[in-house]
Rosetta silent file (secondary structure, phi, psi, omega in degrees, C-alpha in Angstrom):
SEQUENCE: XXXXXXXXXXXXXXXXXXXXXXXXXXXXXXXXXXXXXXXXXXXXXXXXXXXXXXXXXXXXXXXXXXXXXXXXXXXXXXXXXXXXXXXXXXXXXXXXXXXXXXXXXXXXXXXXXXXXXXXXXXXXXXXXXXXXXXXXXXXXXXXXXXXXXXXXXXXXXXXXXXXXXXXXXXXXXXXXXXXXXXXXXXXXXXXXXXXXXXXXXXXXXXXXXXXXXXXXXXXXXXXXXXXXXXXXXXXXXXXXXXXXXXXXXXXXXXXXXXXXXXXXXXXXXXXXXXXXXXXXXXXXXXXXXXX
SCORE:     score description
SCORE:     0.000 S_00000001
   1 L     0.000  145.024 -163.541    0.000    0.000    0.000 S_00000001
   2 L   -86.975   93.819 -176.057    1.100    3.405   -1.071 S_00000001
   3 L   -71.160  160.395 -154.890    1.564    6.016    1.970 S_00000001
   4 L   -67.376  149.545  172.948   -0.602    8.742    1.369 S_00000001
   5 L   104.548    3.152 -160.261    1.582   11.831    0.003 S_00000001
   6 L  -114.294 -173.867  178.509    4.246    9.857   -1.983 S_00000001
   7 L  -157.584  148.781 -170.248    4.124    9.211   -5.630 S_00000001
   8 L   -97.090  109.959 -175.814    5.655    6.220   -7.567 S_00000001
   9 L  -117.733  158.020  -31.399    8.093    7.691  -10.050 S_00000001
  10 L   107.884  100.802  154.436   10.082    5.411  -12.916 S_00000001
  11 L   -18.412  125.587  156.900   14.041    5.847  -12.536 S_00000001
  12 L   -52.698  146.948  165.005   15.062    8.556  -14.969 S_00000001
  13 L  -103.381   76.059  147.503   17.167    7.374  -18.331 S_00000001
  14 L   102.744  142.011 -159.463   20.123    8.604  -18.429 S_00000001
  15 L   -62.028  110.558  158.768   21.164   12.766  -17.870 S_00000001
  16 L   -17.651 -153.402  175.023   19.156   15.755  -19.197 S_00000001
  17 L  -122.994  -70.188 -160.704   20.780   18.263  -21.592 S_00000001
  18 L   -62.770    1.336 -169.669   20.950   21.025  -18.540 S_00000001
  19 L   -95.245  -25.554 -178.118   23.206   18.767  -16.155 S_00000001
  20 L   -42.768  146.381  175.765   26.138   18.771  -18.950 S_00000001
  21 L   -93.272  121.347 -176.655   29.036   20.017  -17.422 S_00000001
  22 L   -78.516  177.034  157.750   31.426   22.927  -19.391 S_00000001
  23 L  -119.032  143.458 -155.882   34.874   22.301  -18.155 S_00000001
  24 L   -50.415  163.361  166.988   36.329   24.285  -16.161 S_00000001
  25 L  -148.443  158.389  167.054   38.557   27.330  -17.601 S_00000001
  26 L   136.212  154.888  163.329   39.803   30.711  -16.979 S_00000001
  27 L   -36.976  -69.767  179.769   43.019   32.441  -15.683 S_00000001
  28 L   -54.167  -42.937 -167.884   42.431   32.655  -12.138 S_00000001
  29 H   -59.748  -48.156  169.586   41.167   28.999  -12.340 S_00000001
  30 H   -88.618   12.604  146.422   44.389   27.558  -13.836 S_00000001
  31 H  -120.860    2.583  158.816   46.170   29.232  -11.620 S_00000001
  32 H  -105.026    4.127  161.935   44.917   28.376   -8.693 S_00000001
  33 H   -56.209  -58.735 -149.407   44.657   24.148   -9.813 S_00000001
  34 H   -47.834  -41.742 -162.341   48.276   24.952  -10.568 S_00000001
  35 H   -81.947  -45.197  158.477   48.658   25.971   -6.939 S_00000001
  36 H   -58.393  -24.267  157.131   46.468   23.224   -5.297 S_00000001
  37 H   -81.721  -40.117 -147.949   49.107   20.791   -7.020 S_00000001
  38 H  -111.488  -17.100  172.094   51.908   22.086   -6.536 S_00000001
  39 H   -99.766  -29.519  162.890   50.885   22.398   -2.771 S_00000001
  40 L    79.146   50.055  147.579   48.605   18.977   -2.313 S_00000001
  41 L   -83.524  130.741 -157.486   45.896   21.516   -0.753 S_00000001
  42 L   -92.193  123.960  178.675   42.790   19.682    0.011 S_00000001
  43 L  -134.014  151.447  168.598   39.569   21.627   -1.175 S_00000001
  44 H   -67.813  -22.417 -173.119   36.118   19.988   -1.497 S_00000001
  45 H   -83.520   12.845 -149.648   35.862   21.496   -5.102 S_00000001
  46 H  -134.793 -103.341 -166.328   38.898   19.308   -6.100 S_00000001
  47 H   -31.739  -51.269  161.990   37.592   16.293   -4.235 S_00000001
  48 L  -112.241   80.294  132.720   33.991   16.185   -5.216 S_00000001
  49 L    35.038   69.166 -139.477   34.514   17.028   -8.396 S_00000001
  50 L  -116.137  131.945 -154.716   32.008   19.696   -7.939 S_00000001
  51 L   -91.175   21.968  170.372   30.502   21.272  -11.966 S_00000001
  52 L  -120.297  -24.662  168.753   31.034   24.710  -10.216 S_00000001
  53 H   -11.584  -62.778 -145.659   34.786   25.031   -9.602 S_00000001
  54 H   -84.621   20.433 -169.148   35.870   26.968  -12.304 S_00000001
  55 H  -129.709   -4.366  169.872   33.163   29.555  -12.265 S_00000001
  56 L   -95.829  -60.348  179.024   33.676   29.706   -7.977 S_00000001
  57 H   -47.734  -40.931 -168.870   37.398   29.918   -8.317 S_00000001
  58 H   -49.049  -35.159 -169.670   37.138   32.443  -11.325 S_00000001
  59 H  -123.035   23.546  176.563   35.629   34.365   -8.583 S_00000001
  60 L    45.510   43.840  173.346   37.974   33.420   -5.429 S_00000001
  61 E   -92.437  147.404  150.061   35.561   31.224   -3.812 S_00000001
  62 E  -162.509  157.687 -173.741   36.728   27.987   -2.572 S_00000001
  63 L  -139.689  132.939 -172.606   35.492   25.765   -0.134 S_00000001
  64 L   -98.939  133.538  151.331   37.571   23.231    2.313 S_00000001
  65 E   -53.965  114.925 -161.704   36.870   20.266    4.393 S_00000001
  66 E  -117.817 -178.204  154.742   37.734   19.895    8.219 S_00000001
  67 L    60.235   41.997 -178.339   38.245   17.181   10.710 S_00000001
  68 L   116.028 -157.514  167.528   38.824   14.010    8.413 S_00000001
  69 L  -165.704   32.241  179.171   37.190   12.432    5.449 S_00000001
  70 E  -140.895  133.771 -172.303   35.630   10.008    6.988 S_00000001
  71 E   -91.400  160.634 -177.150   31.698   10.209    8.846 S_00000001
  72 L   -92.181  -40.422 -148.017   30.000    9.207   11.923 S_00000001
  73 L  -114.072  130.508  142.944   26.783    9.428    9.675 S_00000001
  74 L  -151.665  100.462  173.021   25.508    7.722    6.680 S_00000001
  75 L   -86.401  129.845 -178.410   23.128    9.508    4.643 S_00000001
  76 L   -24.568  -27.857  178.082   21.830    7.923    1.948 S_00000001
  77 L  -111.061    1.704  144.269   22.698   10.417   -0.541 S_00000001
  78 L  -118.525 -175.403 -166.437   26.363   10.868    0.046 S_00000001
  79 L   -95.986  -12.431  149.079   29.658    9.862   -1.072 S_00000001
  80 L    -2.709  152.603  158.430   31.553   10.641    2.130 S_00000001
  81 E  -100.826  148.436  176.764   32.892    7.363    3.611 S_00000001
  82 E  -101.021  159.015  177.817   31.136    6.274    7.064 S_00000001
  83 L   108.574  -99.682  137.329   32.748    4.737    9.660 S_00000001
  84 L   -84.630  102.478 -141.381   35.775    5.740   12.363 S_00000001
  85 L   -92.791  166.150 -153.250   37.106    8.627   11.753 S_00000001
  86 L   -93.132  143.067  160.409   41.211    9.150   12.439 S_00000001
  87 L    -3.996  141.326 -179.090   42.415   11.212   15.460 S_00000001
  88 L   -78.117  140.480 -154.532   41.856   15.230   15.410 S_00000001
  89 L  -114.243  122.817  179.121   44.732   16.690   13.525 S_00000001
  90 L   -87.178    4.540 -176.153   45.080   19.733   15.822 S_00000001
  91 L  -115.692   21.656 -173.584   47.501   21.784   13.300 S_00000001
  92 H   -80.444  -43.037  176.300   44.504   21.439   10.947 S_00000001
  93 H   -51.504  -54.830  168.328   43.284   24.722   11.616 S_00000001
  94 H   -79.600   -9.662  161.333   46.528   26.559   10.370 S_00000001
  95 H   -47.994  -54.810 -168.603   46.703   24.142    8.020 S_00000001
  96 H   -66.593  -29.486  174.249   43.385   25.458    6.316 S_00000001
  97 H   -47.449  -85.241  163.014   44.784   28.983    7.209 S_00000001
  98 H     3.985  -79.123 -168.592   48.010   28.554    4.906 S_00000001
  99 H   -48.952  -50.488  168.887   46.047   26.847    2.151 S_00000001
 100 H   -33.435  -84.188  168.632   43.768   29.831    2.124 S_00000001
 101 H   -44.170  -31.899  155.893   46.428   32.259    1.926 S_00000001
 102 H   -39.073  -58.403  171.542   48.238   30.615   -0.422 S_00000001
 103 H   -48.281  -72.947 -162.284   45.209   30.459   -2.630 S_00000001
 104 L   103.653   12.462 -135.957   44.541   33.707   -2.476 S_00000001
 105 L   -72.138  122.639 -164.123   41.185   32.943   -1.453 S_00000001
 106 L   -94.074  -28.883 -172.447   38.950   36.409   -1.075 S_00000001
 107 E  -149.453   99.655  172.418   35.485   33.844    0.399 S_00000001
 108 E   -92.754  141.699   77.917   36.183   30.628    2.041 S_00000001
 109 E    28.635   43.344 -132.115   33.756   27.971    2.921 S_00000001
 110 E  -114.599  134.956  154.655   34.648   25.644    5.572 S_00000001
 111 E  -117.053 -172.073 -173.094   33.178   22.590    6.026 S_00000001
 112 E  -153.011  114.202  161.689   32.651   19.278    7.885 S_00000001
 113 L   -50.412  131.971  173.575   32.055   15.563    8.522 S_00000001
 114 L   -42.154  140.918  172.508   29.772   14.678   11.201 S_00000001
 115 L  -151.167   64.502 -179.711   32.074   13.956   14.485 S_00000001
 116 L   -83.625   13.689  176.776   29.695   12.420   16.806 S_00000001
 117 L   -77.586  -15.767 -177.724   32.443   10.488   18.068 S_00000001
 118 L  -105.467  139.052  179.605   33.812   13.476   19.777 S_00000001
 119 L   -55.656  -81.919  159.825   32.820   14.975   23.207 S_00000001
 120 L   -84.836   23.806  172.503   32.441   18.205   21.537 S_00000001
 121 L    61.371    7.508  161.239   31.089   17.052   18.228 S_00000001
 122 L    92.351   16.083 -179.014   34.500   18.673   16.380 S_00000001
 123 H   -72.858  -63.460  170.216   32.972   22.172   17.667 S_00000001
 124 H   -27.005  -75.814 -177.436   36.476   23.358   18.815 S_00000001
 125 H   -27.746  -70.612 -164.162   38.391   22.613   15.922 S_00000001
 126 H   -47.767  -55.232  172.119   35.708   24.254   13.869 S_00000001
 127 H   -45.570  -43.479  160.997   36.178   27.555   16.299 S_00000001
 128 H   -35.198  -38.272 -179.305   39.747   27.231   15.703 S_00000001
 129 H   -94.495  -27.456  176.981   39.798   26.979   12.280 S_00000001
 130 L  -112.014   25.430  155.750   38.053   30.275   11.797 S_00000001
 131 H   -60.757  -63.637 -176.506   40.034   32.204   14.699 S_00000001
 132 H   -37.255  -23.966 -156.029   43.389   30.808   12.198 S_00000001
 133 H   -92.420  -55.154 -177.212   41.721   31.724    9.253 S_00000001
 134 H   -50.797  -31.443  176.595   41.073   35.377   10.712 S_00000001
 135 H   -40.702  -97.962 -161.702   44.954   35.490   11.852 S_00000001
 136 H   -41.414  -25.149 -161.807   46.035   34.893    8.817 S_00000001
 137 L  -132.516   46.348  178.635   43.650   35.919    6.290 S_00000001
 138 L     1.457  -55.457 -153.366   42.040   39.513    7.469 S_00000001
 139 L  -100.920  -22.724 -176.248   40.291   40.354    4.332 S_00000001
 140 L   -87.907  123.682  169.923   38.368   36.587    3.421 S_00000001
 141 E   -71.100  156.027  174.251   34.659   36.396    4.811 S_00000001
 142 E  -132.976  145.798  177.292   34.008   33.208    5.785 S_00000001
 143 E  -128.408  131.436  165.628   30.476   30.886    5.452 S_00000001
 144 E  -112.526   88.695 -174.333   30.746   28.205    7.820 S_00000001
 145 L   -62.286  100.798 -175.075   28.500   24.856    6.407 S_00000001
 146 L  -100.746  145.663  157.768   28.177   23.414   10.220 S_00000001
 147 L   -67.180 -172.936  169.765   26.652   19.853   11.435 S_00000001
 148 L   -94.394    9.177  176.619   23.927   19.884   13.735 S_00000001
 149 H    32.872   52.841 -167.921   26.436   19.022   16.119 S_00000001
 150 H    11.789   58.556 -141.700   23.241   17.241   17.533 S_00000001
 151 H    21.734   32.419 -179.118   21.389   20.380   18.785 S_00000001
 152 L   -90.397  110.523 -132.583   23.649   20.993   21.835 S_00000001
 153 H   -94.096   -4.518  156.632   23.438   24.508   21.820 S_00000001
 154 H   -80.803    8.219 -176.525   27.242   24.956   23.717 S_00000001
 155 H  -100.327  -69.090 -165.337   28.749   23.073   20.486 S_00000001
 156 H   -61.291  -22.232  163.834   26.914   25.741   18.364 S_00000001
 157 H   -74.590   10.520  166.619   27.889   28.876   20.529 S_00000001
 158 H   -64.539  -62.251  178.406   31.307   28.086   20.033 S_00000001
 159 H   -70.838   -7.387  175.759   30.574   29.068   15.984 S_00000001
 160 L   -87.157  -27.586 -176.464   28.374   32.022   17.202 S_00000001
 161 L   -78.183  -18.855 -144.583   31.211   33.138   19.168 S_00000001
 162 L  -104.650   -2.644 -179.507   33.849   33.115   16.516 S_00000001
 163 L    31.928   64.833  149.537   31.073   35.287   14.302 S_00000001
 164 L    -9.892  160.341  114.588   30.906   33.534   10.276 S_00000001
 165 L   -43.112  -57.511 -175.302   29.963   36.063    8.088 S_00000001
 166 E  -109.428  128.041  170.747   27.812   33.358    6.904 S_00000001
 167 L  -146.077  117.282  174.434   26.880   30.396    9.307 S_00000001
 168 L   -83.909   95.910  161.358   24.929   27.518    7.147 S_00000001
 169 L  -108.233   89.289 -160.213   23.317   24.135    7.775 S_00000001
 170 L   -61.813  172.889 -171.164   21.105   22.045    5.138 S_00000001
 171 L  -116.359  -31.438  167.862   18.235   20.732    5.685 S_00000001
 172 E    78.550  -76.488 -159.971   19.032   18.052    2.499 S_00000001
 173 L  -153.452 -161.163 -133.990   15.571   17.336    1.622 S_00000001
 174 L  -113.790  162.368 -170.508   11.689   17.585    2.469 S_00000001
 175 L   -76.556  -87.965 -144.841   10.529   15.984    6.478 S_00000001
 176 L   -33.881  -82.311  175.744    8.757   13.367    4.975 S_00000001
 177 L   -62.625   15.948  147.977   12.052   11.716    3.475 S_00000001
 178 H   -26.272  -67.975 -173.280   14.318   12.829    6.205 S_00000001
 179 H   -72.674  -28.617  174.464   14.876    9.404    7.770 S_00000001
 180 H   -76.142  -40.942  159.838   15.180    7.724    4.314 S_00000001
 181 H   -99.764  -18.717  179.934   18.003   10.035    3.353 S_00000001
 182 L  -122.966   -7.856  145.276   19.813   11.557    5.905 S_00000001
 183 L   100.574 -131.216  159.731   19.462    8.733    8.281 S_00000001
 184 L   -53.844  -17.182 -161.400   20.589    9.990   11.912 S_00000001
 185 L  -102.416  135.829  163.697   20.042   13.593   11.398 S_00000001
 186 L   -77.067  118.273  168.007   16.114   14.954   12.216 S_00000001
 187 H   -27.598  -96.553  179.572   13.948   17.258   10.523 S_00000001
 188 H   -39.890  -25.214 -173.790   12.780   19.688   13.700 S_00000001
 189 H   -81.353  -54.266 -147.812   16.642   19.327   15.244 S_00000001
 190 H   -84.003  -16.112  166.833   18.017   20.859   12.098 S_00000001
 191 H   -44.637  -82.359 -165.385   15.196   23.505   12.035 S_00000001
 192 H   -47.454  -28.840  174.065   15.954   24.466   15.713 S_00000001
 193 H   -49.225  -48.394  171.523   19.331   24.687   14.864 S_00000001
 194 H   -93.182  -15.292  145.597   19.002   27.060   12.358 S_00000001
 195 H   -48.084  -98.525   -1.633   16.548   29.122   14.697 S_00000001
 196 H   165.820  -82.152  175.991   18.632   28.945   17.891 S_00000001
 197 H   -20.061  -88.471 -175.308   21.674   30.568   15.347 S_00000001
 198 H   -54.980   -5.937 -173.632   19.534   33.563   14.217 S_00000001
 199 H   -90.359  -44.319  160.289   17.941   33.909   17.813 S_00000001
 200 H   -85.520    4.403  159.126   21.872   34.419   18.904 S_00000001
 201 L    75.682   28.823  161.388   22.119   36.975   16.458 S_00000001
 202 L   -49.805  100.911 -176.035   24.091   35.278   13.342 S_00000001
 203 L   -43.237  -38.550 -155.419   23.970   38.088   10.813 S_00000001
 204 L  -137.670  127.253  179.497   23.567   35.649    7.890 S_00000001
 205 L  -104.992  169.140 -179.584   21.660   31.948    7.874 S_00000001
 206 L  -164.006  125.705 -176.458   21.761   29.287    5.427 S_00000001
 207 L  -148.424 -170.443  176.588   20.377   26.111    4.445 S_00000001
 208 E  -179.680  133.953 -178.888   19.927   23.946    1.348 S_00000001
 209 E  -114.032  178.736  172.441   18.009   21.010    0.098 S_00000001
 210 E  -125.278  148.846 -173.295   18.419   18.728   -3.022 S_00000001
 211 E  -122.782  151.527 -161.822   15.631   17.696   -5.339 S_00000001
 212 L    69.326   40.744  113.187   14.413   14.626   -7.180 S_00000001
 213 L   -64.579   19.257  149.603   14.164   12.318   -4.399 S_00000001
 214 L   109.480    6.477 -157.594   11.206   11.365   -4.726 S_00000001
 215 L   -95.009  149.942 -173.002    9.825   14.862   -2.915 S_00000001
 216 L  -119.018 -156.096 -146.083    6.735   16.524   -4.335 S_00000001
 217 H   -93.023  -28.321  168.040    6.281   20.200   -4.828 S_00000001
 218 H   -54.363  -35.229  171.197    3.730   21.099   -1.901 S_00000001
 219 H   -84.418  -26.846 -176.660    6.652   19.685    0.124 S_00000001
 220 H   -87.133  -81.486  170.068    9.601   21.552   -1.060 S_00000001
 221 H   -13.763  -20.151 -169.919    7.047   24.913   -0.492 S_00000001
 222 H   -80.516  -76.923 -153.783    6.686   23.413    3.014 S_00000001
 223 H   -57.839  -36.647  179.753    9.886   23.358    3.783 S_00000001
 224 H   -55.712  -31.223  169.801   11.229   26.453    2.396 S_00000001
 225 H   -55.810  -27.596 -156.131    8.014   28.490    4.829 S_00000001
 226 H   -91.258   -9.681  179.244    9.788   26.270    7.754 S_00000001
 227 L   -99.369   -4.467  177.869   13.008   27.520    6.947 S_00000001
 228 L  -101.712   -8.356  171.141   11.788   31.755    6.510 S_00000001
 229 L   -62.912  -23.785 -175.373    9.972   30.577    9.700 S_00000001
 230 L   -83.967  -46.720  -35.693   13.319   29.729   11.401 S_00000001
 231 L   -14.439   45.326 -165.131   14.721   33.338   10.110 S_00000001
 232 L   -91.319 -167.644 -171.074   16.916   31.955    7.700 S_00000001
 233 L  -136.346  -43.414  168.194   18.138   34.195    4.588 S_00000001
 234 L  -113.985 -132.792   91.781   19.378   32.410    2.456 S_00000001
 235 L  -138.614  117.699  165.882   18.658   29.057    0.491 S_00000001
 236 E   -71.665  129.357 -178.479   20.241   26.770   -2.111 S_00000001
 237 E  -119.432   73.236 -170.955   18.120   24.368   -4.424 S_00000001
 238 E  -102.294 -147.540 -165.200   19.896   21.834   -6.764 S_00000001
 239 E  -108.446  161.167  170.232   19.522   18.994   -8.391 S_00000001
 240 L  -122.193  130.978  168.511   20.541   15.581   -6.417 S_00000001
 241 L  -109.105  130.580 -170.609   22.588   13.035   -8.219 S_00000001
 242 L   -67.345  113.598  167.889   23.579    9.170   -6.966 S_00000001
 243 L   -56.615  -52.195 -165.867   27.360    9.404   -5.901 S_00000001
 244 L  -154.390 -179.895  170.222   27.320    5.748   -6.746 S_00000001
 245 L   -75.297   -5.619 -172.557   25.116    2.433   -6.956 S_00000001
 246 L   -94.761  -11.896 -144.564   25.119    1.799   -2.862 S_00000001
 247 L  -118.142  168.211 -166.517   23.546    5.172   -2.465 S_00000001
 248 L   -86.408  109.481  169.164   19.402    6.275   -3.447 S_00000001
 249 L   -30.787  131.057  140.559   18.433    6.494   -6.675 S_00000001
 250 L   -57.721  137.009 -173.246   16.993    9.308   -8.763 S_00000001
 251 L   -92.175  -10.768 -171.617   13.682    9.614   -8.859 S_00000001
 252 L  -160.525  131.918  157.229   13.373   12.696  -11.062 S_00000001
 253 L   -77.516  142.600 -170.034   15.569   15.122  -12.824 S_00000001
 254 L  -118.200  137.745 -169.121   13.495   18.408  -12.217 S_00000001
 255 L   -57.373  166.619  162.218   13.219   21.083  -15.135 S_00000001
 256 L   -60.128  -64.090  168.547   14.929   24.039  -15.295 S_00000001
 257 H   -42.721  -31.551 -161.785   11.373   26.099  -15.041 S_00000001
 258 H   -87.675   -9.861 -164.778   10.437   23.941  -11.895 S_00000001
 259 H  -110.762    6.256 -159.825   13.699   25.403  -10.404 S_00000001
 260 H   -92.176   -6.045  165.141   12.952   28.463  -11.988 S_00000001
 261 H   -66.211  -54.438 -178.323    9.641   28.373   -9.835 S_00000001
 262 H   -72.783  -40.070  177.006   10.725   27.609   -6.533 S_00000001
 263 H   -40.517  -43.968 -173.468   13.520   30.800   -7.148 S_00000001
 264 H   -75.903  -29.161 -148.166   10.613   32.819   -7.322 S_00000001
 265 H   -80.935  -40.403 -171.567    8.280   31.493   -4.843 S_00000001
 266 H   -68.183  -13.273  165.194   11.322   31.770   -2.477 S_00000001
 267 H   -57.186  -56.243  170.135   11.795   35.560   -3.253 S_00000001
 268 H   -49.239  -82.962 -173.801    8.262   36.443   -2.678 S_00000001
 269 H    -1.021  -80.817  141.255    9.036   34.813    0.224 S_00000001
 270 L   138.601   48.973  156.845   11.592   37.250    1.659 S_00000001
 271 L   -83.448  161.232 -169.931   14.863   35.059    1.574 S_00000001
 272 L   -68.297  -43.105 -179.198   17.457   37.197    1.138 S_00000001
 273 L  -135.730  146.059  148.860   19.185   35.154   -1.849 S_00000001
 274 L  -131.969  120.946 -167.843   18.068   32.274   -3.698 S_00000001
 275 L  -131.370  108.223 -161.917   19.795   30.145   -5.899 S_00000001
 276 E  -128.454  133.059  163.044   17.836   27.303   -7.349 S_00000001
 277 L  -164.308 -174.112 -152.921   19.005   25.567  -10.549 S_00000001
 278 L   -97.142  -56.018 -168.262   19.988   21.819  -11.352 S_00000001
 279 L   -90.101    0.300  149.919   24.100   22.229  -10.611 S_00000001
 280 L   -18.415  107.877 -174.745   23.485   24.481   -7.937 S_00000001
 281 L  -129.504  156.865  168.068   25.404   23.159   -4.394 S_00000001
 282 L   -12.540  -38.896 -170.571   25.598   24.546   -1.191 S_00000001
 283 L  -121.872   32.162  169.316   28.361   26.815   -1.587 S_00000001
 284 L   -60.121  124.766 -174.099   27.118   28.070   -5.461 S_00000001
 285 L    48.783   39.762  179.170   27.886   32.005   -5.415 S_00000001
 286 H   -61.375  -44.811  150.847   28.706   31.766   -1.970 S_00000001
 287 H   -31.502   -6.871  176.542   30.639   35.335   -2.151 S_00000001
 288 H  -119.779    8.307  179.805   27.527   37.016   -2.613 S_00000001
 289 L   -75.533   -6.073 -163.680   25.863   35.522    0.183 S_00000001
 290 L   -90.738    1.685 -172.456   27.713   37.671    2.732 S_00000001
 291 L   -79.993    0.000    0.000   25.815   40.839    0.971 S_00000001
């Protein structure tokens, strides 16, 4: 029997025309891969092979990884690896500085693997890494993509104290498929989360789901009211794609007009930014998010 609200979709065949990828190009781009080689600096847009690089670099965007590469968590829809993650590299923070500077990086990113293995849920580090980042790097805003560090609100005033420009969590997809994709992580937890932030007086919120999981459109409108309900500002809408064959199928590639629909509905809204299109990820135009 079908629960009520879901709809029985037919795997897509094979990639749309708007998911082709250009490859990447540009000055600025090839010189900073050149730099990211020649240094073995770890960036997520180098690692997940992410169809936005050269147009984020172009524009001195980059976004970084902290605390491993390995999760506590395993949601269904990413390519992370699960399982024990290695000791806390405590020179990681100036590590990330360096690479920044180095870079030349004008809007960093920092992100994270779930580290529920840790006492403070990797909340230190994460404070650490953007004290280091300020040392070093004066002039680069920072967006900080945070867990939900599992709503214990002294792991998140650690990042409230250290004041993101930007301080970001997703929400990944609609409550009904919550448990089916992201597993450990809760609907209402990451909601409060992102409340609780803006409540403590985080200039700039953030969240972002993926689409074509199976979610249907009365639900992605849901969530985006529960997310101008939390006070967030801004929100990212892309497309979701299967990292591999162990991970949840697409159920739908979603047109370009459907994403050009939700863009609007979220303006009318009153988020601050929206950026909804099929390669659209979390940190897409992330430099203009601090405006």
């Amino acid at each position: 029997m079908k629960e009520e609200g879901t709809t029985t979709l037919a795997p897509p065949k094979g990639k749309p025309k708007w998911l082709r990828v250009k490859l990447p190009t540009g000055k600025k781009y090839t010189q900073l891969r050149g730099l990211v080689d020649k240094y073995n600096l770890h960036t997520i847009c180098t690692s997940g092979s992410c169809p936005n690089m050269g147009e984020c670099w172009g524009e001195g965007t980059a976004t970084f990884m902290i605390l491993g590469n390995i999760c506590t968590r395993s949601c269904g829809f990413c390519g992370v690896k699960t399982g024990r993650p290695e000791q806390v590299d405590w020179e990681e923070p100036e590590k990330v500085a360096r690479s920044i500077k180095i870079m030349g990086i004008r809007h960093a990113v920092i992100t994270s693997v779930d580290r529920d293995d840790l006492k403070d849920m990797g909340s230190i580090i994460w404070a650490e890494t953007v004290k280091a980042i300020r040392r070093m790097n004066p002039e680069t805003t920072l967006e900080t993509l945070i867990p939900d560090f599992q709503g214990i609100e002294r792991h998140l005033d650690r990042i409230v104290a250290v004041a993101p420009e930007v301080v970001s969590h997703n929400m990944e997809t609609v409550k009904r498929l919550t448990r089916e994709v992201r597993i450990q992580a809760k609907y209402e937890r990451s909601l409060s989360v992102l409340k609780y932030l803006k409540d403590q007086g985080v200039n700039r919120t953030k969240s972002g789901i993926m689409l074509g999981l199976g979610e249907l459109e009365e639900e992605v409108i849901e969530t985006l009211k529960d997310l101008r309900g939390a006070g967030v500002d801004v929100v990212t809408i892309g497309q979701y794609l299967q990292p591999s064959k162990k991970h949840l199928p697409v159920k739908e590639f979603i047109t370009p007009d459907q994403f050009e629909k939700y863009q609007t509905l979220g303006l009318e809204m009153g988020f601050r930014h929206v950026e909804s299109g099929a390669l659209v990820r979390s940190s897409y135009k992330a430099h203009k998010h601090v405006l």
